[in-house]
C-alpha positions as CSV (number, residue, x, y, z in Angstrom):
1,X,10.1,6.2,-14.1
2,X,11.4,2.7,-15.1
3,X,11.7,1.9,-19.1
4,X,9.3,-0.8,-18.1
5,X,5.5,0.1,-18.2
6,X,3.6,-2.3,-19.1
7,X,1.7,-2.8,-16.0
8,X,0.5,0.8,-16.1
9,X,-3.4,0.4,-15.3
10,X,-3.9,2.6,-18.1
11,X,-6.8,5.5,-18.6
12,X,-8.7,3.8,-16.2
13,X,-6.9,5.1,-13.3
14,X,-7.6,8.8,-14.2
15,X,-11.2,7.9,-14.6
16,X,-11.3,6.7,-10.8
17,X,-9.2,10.1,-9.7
18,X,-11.5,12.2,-11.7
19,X,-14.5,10.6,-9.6
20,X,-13.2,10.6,-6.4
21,X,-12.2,14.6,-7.2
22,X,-15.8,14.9,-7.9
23,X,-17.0,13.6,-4.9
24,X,-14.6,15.2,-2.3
25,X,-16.1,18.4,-4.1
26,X,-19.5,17.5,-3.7
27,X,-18.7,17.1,0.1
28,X,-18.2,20.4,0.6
29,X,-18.0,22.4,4.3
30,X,-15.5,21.0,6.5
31,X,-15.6,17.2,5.4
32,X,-14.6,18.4,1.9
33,X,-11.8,20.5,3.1
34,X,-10.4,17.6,5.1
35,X,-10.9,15.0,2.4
36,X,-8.9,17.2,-0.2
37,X,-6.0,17.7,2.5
38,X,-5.9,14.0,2.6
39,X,-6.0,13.5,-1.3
40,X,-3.3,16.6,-1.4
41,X,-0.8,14.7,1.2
42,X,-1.0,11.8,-0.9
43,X,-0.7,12.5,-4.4
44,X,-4.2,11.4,-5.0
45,X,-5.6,14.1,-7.7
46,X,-6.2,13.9,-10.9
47,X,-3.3,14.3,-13.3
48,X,-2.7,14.0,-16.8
49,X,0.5,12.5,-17.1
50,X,0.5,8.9,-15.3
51,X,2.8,10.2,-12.6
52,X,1.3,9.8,-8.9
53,X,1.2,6.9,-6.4
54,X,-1.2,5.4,-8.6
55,X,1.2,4.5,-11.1
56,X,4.3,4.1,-8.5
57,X,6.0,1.1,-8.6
58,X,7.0,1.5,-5.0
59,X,3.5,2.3,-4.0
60,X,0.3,-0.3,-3.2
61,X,-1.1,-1.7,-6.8
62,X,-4.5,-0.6,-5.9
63,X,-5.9,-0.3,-9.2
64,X,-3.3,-2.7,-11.0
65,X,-4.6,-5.9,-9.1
66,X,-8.2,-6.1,-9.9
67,X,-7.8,-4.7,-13.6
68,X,-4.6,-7.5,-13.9
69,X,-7.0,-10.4,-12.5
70,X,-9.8,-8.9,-14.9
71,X,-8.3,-8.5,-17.9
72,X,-6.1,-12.0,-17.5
73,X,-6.6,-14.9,-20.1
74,X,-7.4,-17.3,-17.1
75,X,-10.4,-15.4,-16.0
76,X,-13.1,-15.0,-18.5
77,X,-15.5,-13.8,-19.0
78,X,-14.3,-10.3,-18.3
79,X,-16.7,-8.3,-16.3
80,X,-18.1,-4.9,-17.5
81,X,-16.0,-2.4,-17.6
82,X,-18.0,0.5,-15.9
83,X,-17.9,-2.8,-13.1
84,X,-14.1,-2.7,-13.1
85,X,-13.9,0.6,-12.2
86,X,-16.0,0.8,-9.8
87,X,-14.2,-1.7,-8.1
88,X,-11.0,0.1,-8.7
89,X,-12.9,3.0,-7.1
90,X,-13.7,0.9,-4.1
91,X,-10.1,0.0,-4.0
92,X,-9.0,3.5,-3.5
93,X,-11.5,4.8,-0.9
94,X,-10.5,1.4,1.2
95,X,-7.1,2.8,0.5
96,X,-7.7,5.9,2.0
97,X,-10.1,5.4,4.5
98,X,-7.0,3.7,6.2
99,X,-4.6,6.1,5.3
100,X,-6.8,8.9,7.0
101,X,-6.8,6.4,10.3
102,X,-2.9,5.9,9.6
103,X,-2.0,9.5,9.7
104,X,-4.5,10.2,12.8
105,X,-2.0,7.7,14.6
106,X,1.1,9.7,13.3
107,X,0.1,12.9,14.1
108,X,-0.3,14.4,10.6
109,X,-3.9,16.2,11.0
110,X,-4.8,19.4,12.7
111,X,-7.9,18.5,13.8
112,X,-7.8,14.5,14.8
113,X,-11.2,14.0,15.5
114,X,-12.2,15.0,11.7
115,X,-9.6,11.9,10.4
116,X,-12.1,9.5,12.1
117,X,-15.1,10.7,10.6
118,X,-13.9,10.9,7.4
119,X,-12.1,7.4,7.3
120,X,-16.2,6.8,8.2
121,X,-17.1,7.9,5.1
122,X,-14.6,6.6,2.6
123,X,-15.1,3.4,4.2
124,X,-18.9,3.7,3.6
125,X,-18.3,4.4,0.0
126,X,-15.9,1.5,-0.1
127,X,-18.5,-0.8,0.9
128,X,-21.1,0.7,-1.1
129,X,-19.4,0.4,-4.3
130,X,-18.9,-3.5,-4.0
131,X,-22.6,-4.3,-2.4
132,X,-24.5,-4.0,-5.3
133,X,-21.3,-6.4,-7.8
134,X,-21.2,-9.4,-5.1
135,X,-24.0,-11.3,-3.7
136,X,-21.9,-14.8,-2.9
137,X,-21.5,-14.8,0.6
138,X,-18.0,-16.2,1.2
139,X,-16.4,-13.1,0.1
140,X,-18.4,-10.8,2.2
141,X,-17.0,-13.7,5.1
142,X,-13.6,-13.1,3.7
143,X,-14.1,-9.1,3.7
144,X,-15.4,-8.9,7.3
145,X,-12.9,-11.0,8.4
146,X,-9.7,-8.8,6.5
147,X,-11.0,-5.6,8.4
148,X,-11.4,-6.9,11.4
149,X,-7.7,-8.4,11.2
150,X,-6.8,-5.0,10.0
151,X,-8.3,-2.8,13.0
152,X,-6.4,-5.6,15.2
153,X,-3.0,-5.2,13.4
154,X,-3.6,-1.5,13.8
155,X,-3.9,-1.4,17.5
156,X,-1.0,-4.4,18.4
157,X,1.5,-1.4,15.8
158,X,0.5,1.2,18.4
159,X,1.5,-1.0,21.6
160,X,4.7,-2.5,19.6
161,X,6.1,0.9,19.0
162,X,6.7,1.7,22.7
163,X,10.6,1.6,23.8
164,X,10.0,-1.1,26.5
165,X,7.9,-3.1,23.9
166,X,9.3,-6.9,22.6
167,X,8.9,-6.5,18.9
168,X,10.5,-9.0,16.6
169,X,9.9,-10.2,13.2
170,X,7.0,-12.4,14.3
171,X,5.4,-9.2,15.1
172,X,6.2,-7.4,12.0
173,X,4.4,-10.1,10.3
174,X,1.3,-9.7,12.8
175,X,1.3,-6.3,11.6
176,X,1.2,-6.6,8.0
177,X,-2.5,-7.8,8.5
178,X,-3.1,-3.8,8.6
179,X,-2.3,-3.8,4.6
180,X,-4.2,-7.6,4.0
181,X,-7.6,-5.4,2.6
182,X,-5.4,-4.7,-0.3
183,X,-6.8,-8.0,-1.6
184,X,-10.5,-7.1,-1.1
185,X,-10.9,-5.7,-4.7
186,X,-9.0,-9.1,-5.9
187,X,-11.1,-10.9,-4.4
188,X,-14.3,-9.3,-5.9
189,X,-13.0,-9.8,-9.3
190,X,-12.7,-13.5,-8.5
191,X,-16.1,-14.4,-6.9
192,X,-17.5,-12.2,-10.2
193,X,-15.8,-14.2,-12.6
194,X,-16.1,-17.7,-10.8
195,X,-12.5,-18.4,-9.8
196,X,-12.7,-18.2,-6.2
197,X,-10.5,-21.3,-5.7
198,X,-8.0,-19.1,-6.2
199,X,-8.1,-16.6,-3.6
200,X,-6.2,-18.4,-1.2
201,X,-3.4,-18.1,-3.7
202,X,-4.0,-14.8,-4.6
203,X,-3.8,-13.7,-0.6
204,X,-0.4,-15.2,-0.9
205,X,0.9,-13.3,-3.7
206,X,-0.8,-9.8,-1.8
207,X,1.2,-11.2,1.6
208,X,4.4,-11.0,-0.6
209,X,3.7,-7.9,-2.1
210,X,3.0,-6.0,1.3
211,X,5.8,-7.8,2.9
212,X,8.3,-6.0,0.2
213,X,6.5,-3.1,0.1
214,X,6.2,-2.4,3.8
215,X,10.5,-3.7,4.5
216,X,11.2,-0.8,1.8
217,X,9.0,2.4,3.3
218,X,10.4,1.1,7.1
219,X,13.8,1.0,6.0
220,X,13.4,4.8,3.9
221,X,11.5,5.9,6.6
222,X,13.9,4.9,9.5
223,X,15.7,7.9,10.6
224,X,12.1,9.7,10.8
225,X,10.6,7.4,12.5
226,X,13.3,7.0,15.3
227,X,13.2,11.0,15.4
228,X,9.5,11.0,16.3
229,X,9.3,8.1,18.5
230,X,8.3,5.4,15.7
231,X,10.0,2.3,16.9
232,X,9.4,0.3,14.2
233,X,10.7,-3.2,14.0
234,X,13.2,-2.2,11.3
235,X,14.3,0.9,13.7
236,X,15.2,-1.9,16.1
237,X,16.7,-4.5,13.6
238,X,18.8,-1.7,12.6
239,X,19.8,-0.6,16.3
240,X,17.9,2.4,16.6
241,X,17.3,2.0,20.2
242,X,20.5,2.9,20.7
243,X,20.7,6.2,18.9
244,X,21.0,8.3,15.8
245,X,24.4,7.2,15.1
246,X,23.8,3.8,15.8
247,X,21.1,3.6,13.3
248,X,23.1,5.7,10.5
249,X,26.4,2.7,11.2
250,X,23.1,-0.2,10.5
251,X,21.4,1.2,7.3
252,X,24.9,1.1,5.4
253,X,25.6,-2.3,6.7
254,X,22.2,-3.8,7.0
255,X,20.8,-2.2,3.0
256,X,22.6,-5.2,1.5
257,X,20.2,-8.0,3.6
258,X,17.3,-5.7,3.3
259,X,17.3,-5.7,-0.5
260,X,17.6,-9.3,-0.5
261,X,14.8,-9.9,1.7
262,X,12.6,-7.4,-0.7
263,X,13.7,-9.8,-4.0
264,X,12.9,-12.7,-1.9
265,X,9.5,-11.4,-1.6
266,X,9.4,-9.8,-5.0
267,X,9.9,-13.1,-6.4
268,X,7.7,-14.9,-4.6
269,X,4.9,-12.9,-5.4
270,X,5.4,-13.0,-9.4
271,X,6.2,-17.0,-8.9
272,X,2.5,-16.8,-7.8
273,X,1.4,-14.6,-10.3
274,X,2.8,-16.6,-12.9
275,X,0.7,-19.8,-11.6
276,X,-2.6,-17.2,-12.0
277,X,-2.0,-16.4,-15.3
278,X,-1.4,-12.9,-13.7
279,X,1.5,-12.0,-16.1
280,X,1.5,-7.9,-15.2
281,X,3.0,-8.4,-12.1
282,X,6.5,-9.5,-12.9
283,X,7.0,-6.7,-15.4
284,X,5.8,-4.5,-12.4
285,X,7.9,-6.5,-9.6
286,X,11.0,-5.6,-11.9
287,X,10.1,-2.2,-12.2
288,X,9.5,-1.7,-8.9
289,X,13.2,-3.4,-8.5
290,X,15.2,-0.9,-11.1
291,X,13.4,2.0,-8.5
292,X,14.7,0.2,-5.7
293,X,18.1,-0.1,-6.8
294,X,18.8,3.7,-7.8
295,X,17.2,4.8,-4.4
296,X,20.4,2.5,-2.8
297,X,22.8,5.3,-4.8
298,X,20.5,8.2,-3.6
299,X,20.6,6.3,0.1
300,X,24.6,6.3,0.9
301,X,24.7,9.5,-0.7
302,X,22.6,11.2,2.0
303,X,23.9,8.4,4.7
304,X,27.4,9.9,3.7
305,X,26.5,13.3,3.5
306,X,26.3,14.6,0.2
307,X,22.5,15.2,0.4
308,X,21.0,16.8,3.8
309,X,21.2,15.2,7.2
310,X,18.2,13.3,8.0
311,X,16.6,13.5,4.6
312,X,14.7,10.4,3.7
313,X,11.7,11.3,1.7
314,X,14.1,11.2,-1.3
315,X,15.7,8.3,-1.2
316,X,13.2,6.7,-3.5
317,X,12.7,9.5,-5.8
């Protein structure tokens, strides 16, 4: 991990682990046995020693952005804290509802069928979480309208991945409506506390913050997702279409304008943060960055063979 901690979301986080455990337990049959697959693949169990995606730098801040916007000096009053972590909670069952839809689309479940129902359920509890904390209509509006630009972004990925597809950077930006809900728990916070002016500006700062993480996870996921069909916009930019080799030849010279366009973002996220009173974020934006910059050394290491061929799960290690 990074010296730099600060934005850690604190005890908090095992507190919303602990209850989703206890309700993928409570489940039970074959629901249960898919949900805890799910929570398995992605690092999403309880643990004791603040080392999961939960407190990644390189992952999605789900429980860092509404406790940040909670516990700012800007917004006060705070809300109650059993409040805050129920909308934390909420944050991580939207999470996962779409990560149970994303890995349906790439193949990782045995039994398909099961991903859908149970992205059904962790939806539900998404939603049932926030009901009962907001009553103000605009952000159940602005909710509606993020999943439905989400289940959009979703299917235009699908059609954009085929060979004969056009897919430019236009289109990568179309599809980053996919990660947009990251906002909803945000956004609760700031109809609760009576600054929803500023969602517009918060939306922003989320749009920056997917942008870098999402030109990251493409670029460390490239050689996989040329090798299962996966044309991503980055596999292209990269020249992928034309091959193994020829994507190898574009990560060492293309890593360079990559990182760039992740500080660009980076910075433009905290720039926003900083006009929020949002302070968190660029302590976590720089440790997000000192990651970034080791997994480069780890990179050319495996690009020029001295770790195994094709290996790109630990590049950011």
């Amino acid at each position: 991990m990074p010296e730099v901690i600060d934005w850690l979301p604190d005890e908090r986080g095992h507190a919303v682990l602990a209850r989703v455990e206890n309700l993928v337990s409570n489940l039970g049959g074959e629901l249960g046995r898919h949900a805890g697959s799910l929570l398995d693949r992605h690092g999403y169990r309880p643990v004791n020693d603040a080392d999961g995606p939960h407190s990644n730098p390189l992952g999605h801040p789900l429980f860092e952005l509404p406790i940040w916007l909670a516990t700012s000096g800007q917004l006060e009053p705070r809300i109650d804290e059993r409040a805050l972590v129920d909308i934390c909670e909420a944050s991580l069952f939207g999470y996962l509802s779409v990560r149970a839809e994303d890995d349906y689309f790439d193949g990782a479940w045995e039994d398909p069928g099961a991903a859908m129902i149970l992205s059904g359920v962790f939806r539900a509890r998404h939603h049932a979480l926030l009901a009962p904390l907001v009553t103000d209509r605009r952000f159940w509006v602005r909710y509606e309208d993020l999943w439905r630009g989400y289940g959009e972004a979703m299917l235009v990925e699908r059609d954009l991945h085929r060979a004969a597809a056009r897919y430019e950077r236009d289109d990568f930006d179309r599809v980053l409506n996919r990660s947009q809900p990251l906002e909803i728990p945000g956004d609760a916070v700031l109809v609760m506390t009576g600054r929803w002016e500023m969602v517009d500006r918060f939306a922003r700062m989320v749009r920056h913050i997917n942008t870098a993480t999402q030109l990251f996870d493409d670029f460390i996921d490239a050689p996989d997702d040329l090798e299962s069909g996966n044309l991503t916009w980055m596999v292209r930019r990269l020249g992928g279409l034309d091959g193994g080799r020829a994507l190898r030849r574009g990560m060492i010279s293309g890593w360079d304008d990559v990182v760039a366009e992740i500080r660009l973002e980076s910075d433009a996220a905290a720039e926003i943060a900083d006009d929020l009173g949002v302070v968190n974020v660029r302590r976590w934006v720089a440790s997000r960055q000192s990651v970034i910059d080791r997994a480069a050394g780890r990179m050319f290491g495996i690009l020029f063979g001295e770790g195994e061929s094709g290996e790109s799960a630990g590049l950011a290690r």
